[in-house]
Every structure is written in C-alpha cells, then in structure tokens.
C-alpha positions in Angstrom: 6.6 25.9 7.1 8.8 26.3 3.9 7.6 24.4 1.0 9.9 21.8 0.1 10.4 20.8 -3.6 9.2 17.7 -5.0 12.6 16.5 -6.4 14.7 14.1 -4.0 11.8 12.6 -2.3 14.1 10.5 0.5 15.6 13.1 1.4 12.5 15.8 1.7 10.9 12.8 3.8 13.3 12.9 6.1 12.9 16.7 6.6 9.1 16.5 6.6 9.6 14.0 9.5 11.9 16.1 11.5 9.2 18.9 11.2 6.6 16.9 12.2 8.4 15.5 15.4 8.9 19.1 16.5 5.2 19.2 16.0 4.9 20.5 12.9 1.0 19.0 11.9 1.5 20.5 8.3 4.7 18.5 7.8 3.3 15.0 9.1 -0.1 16.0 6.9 2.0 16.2 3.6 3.9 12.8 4.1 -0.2 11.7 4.4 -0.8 13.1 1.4 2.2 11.7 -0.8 1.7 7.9 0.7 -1.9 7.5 1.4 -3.0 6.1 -1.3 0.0 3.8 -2.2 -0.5 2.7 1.8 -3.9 2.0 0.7 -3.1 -0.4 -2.5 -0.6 -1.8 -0.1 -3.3 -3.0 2.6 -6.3 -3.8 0.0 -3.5 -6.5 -2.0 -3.3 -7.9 1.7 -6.5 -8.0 3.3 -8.4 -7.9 -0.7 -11.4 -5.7 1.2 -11.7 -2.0 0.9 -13.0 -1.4 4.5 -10.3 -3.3 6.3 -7.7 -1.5 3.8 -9.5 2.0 4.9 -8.8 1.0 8.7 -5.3 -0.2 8.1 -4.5 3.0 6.5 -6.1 5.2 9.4 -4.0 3.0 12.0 -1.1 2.7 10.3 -0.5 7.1 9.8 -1.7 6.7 13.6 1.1 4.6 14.3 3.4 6.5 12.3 2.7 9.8 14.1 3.0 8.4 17.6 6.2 6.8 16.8 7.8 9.4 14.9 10.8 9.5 17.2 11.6 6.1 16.3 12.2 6.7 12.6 15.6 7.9 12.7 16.3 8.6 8.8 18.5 5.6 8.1 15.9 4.1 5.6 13.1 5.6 3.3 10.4 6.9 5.3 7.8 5.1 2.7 9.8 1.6 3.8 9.5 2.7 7.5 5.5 3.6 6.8 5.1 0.1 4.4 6.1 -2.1 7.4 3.7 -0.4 9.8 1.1 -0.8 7.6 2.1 -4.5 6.8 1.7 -5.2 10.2 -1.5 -3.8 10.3 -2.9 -5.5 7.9 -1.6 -9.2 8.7 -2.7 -8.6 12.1 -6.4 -7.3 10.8 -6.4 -10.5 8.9 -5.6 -12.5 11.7 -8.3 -11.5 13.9 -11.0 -11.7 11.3 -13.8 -9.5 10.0 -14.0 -7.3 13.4 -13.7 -4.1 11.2 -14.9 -0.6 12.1 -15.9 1.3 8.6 -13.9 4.7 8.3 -14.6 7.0 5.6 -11.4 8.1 3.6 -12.6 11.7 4.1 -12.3 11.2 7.7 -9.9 13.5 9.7 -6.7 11.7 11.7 -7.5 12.2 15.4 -4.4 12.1 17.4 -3.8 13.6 20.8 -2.4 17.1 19.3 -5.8 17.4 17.1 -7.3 16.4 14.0 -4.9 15.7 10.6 -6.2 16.6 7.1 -6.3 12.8 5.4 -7.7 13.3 1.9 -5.7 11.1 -0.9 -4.7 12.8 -3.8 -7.0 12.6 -6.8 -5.8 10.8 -10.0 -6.3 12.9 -13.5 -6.2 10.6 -16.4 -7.8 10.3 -19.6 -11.3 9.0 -19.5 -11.0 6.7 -22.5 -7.6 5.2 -21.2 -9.2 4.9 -17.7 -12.2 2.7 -19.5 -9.6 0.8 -21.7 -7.5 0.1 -18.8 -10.6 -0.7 -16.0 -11.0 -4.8 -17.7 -7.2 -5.6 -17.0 -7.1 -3.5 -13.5 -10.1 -5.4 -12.5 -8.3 -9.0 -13.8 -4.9 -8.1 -12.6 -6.9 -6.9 -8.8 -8.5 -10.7 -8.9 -5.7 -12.7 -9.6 -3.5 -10.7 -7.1 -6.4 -11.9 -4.4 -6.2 -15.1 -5.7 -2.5 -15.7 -4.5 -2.8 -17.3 -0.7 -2.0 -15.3 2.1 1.6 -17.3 2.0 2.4 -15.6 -1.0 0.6 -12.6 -1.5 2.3 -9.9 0.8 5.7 -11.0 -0.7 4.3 -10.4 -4.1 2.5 -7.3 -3.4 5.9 -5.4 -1.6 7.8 -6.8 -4.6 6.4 -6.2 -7.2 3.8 -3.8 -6.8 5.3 -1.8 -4.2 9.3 -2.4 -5.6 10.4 -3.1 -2.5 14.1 -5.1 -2.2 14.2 -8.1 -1.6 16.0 -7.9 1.8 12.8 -4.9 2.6 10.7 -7.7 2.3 12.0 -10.6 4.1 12.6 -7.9 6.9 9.4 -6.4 6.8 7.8 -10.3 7.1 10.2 -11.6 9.6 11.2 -14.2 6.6 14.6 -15.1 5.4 15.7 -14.3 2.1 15.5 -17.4 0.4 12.2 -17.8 1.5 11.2 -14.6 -0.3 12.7 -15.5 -3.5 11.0 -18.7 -3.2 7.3 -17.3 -2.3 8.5 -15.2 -5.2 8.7 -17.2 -7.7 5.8 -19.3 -7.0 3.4 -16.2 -6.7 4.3 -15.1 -10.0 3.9 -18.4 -11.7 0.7 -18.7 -10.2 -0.4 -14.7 -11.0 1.0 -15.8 -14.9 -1.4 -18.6 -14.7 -4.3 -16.8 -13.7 -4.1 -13.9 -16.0 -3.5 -16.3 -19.2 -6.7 -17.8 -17.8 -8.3 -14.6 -17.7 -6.7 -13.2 -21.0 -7.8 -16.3 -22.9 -11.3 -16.4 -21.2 -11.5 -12.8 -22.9 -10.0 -13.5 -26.0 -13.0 -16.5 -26.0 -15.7 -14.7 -24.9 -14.8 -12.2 -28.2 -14.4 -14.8 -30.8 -18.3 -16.0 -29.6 -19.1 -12.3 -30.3 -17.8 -12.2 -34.2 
C-alpha cells in the first residue's frame, strides 16, 4: 500500500477506508491506529470504567470493519467511528457490568484474520506529565460526576469537538436539547472543579 501523508486527515480517511473495503488489512489497521485511543477517552467519559471502555473500543473497530461499505465518505470517518462507539457504550451501560476483560494488546479478530490494535504511545515530558497528573485526575472525576443525561453530550462536545448537530444526531436528541444538557453539564463540571481547586488550594494553606 502507498503511504499516505499525514496532512489532510478527512480526506486520507476516506482513502484509507476505500483501501480497506477492497480488503486492504493495512489500510483499516492505520485508521486503528490514528483513532484508538481517542475512541478510548470517548468510551471511558461514558461508561467512567477502563474495562468496559477496553471492550467498547474492541466492538466498536469490529463494527467499523464489518460495516465499512456503509460509510460512504460524506462525513469524517472519526464522526462515522464516534457514533459506533457511542452506541456501544450507552448500550454496555445499559445492560450493566456483564463485561468481558480484553487486553489493549489484544489482536482484532475478524473473519479475514487478526488486525494489529496497539494505541500509539504518548512522548511527553516527565515533569509536565507529573505537574499535569493532579488536574487530569480532578478533571477525569468531575467528568464522571456529570449523570449519564448529561455526560455523553459533554464528552462529544467538548472533549471530542464534535458540532452541535454531530451530537444531537449521534444521541438521537434534538438540538435544543443538546444545548440545554450543554449548559447544565458545564455549570455543574465548573462547580465541581472550583470544589476541587479550592479543596487544593486548602489542603496547601494547612501545609504552610
């Protein structure tokens, strides 16, 4: 297969998906490897438990490849991928804790063989990476604090920068109703992270 350059991403998507519906494994197995992990963050904001995330993310590129013929280019494949994996995660939540553990090292088995799935590792700055780990870890809990009413709106908002009419498509809701779960979910994320910035700020002023 050609290499195709990084630059214009929506577009090399769609010509990685071509590739891989004429069964082209190496094709579909890059489009793994660019969206993985952000298919990952999407499901673990939804279901807020990293095994049920891990199988969401294994179903949802098994969905993907089985329906390949049905993306037909006219949105981004990530938005196309996003509402698969959406879908699987609602649905996970709705039946409960009936979860089978897959390891994120674990090969995609689908009926033409087994697809590389290894996420892409991160490089950043040790000391950043520490700084940063305290408000990841407070943003992470007040994210799972939001119900499940307004959480997946929040999370393919704001996190994932998803449109508007994305969302309310993606969760069968109209578009008024997004803005309003919206607005509530980030007046109630500002009001848990002043809680958790001022519980810091406390805990340092006992420390002087």
């Amino acid at each position: 297969m050609t290499s195709i350059p990084a630059q214009s991403a929506a577009f090399d998507d769609v010509a990685l998906a071509v590739q891989a519906k004429q069964g082209d494994k190496r094709a579909f197995t890059e489009l793994v490897e660019r969206y993985a992990r952000r298919v990952f963050r999407v499901a673990r904001h939804i279901t807020k438990n990293d095994e049920d995330a891990e199988d969401v993310l294994q179903e949802t590129f098994l969905k993907a490849y089985s329906r390949l013929n049905q993306f037909e280019g006219n949105s981004k494949f990530y938005t196309w991928l996003v509402r698969i994996a959406v879908n699987e995660a609602l649905m996970r939540m709705r039946r409960g804790k009936n979860r089978v553990t897959v390891s994120l090292d674990q090969e995609l088995e689908t009926k033409d063989g087994s697809l590389k799935r290894e996420l892409p590792s991160e490089t950043e700055d040790p000391e950043e990476k520490l700084g940063r780990t305290e408000l990841r870890e407070g943003l992470t809990e007040a994210i799972d604090g939001l119900s499940e009413t307004y959480r997946p709106v929040f999370v393919l908002r704001d996190v994932e920068g998803l449109s508007t009419e994305e969302t309310a498509e993606m969760l069968d809701l109209s578009i008024s109703a997004v803005k309003s779960r919206l607005l509530r979910a980030r007046l109630q994320l500002r009001q848990k992270l002043r809680r958790f910035l001022k519980k810091d700020g406390s805990d340092e002023e006992n420390h002087v």
